[in-house]
C-alpha positions, -999 to 999 in steps of 0.1 A, spaced: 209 768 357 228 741 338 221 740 303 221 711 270 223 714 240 199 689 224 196 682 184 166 667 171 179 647 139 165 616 118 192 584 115 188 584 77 215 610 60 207 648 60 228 677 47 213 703 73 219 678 102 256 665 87 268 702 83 252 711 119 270 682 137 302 692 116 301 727 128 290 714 165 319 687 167 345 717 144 340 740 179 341 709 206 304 715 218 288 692 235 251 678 227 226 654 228 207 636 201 172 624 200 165 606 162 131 617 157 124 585 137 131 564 167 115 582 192 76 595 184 69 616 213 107 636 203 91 635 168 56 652 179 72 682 199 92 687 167 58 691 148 47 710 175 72 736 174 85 736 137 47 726 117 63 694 105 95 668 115 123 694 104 156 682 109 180 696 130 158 710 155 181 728 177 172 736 213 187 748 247 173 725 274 179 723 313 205 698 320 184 658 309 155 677 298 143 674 263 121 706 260 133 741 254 143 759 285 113 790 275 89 784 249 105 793 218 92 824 197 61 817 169 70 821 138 60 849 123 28 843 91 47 830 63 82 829 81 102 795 71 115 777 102 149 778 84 175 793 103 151 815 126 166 819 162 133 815 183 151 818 216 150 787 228 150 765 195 168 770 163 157 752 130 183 739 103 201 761 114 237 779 90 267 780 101 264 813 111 231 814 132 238 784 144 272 802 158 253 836 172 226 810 189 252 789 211 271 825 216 241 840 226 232 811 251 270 804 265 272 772 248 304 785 225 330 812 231 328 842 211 351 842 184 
């Protein structure tokens, strides 16, 4: 199966989503972005997944999907989104997690 990488972002400045697409265009990956601002559905499955329109949203897609390739993991009670590797879908995400989830899904070469 061919797999995308697709970040969920806003078009308004971010830290999370400036140091994400840093890191992201740092290690030559490629990815997709859908400004959840401009695009309500992309801003819905956000909510759905996260609990509210966190940006970056991170996910692994089929090749022109926009949906996680599984469902990602629930968060567990009380859990913060925040750098949580569900799986399939990675919330503002650090430099490091961000690394092991792309490592862990092929999308970057271990290092």
């Amino acid at each position: 199966m061919e797999k995308e990488l697709i970040v969920y972002g806003r078009t308004f400045p971010c830290p999370d989503l400036m140091r994400s697409e840093r890191f992201l265009q740092s290690k030559q990956v490629s990815y997709r972005m859908i400004h959840i601002d401009e695009d309500e559905n992309a801003g819905t499955l956000v909510e759905q997944w996260v609990g509210h329109r966190s940006v970056p949203t991170i996910v692994v897609a089929r090749k022109g999907d926009i949906a996680p390739i599984e469902e990602p993991q629930p968060l567990p009670p009380g859990r913060s989104a925040r750098s949580f590797d569900r799986g399939t879908l990675i919330t503002e995400p650090s430099d490091e997690a961000l690394s092991k989830f792309l490592q862990r899904h092929g999308l970057m070469p271990q290092s």
